[in-house]
N, C-alpha and C positions, 0 to 999 in steps of 0.2 A: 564431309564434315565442314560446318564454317569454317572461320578464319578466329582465333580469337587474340587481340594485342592487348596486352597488359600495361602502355603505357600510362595509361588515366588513372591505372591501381597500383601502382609498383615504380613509379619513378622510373622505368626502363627509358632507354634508346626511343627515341623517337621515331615511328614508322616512314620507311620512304630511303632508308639509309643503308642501299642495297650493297653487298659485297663489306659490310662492317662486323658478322659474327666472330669471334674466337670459336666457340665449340656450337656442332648442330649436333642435338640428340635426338634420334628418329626411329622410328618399327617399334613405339610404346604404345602402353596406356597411360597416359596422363589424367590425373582425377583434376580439374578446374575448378572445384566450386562455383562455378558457375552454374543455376539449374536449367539455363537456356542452352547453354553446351558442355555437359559434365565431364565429357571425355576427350582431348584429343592426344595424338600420335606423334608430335614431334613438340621438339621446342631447341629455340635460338638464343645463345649467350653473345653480350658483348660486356666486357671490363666488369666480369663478376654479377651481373643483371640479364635476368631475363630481355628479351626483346621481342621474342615471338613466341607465343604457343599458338598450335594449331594442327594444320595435315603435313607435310615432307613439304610440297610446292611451295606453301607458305615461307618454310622454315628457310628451307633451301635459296629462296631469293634475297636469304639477308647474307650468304656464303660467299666465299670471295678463295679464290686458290691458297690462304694463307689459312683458311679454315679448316679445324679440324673436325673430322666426323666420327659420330662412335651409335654405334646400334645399344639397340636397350631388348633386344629381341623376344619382344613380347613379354618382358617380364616387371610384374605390377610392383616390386620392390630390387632393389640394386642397392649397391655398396657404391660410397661416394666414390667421386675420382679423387 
């Protein structure tokens, strides 16, 4: 599945700012609105803003040992954190 970065729509984190997430959430479906890629699996927080949606590789490269991980395991709705 591509790559998809939300910083041109969402004010996020600027791409390239590796080891900066607080939380990666991964093993999802994510719906994108996007219709060139509606679905992806993971996505990357920093300071309350998205910074990555995408596959886990994606996501994973914005993580840094200070990161927290939490699975979404396969499920299309979740209770906030």
């Amino acid at each position: 599945m591509p790559d998809i970065t939300l910083a041109a729509t969402t004010g996020a984190t600027p791409p390239g700012r590796a080891g900066t997430a607080d939380l990666v959430l991964r093993n999802g479906r994510i719906f994108t609105g996007d219709p060139a890629r509606p679905e992806a699996t993971a996505l990357a927080v920093f300071g309350g803003r998205l910074t990555a949606v995408g596959d886990q590789a994606r996501c994973l490269s914005e993580a840094s040992i200070r990161t927290q991980g939490r699975e979404f395991h396969d499920r299309e709705d979740f209770d906030p954190i």
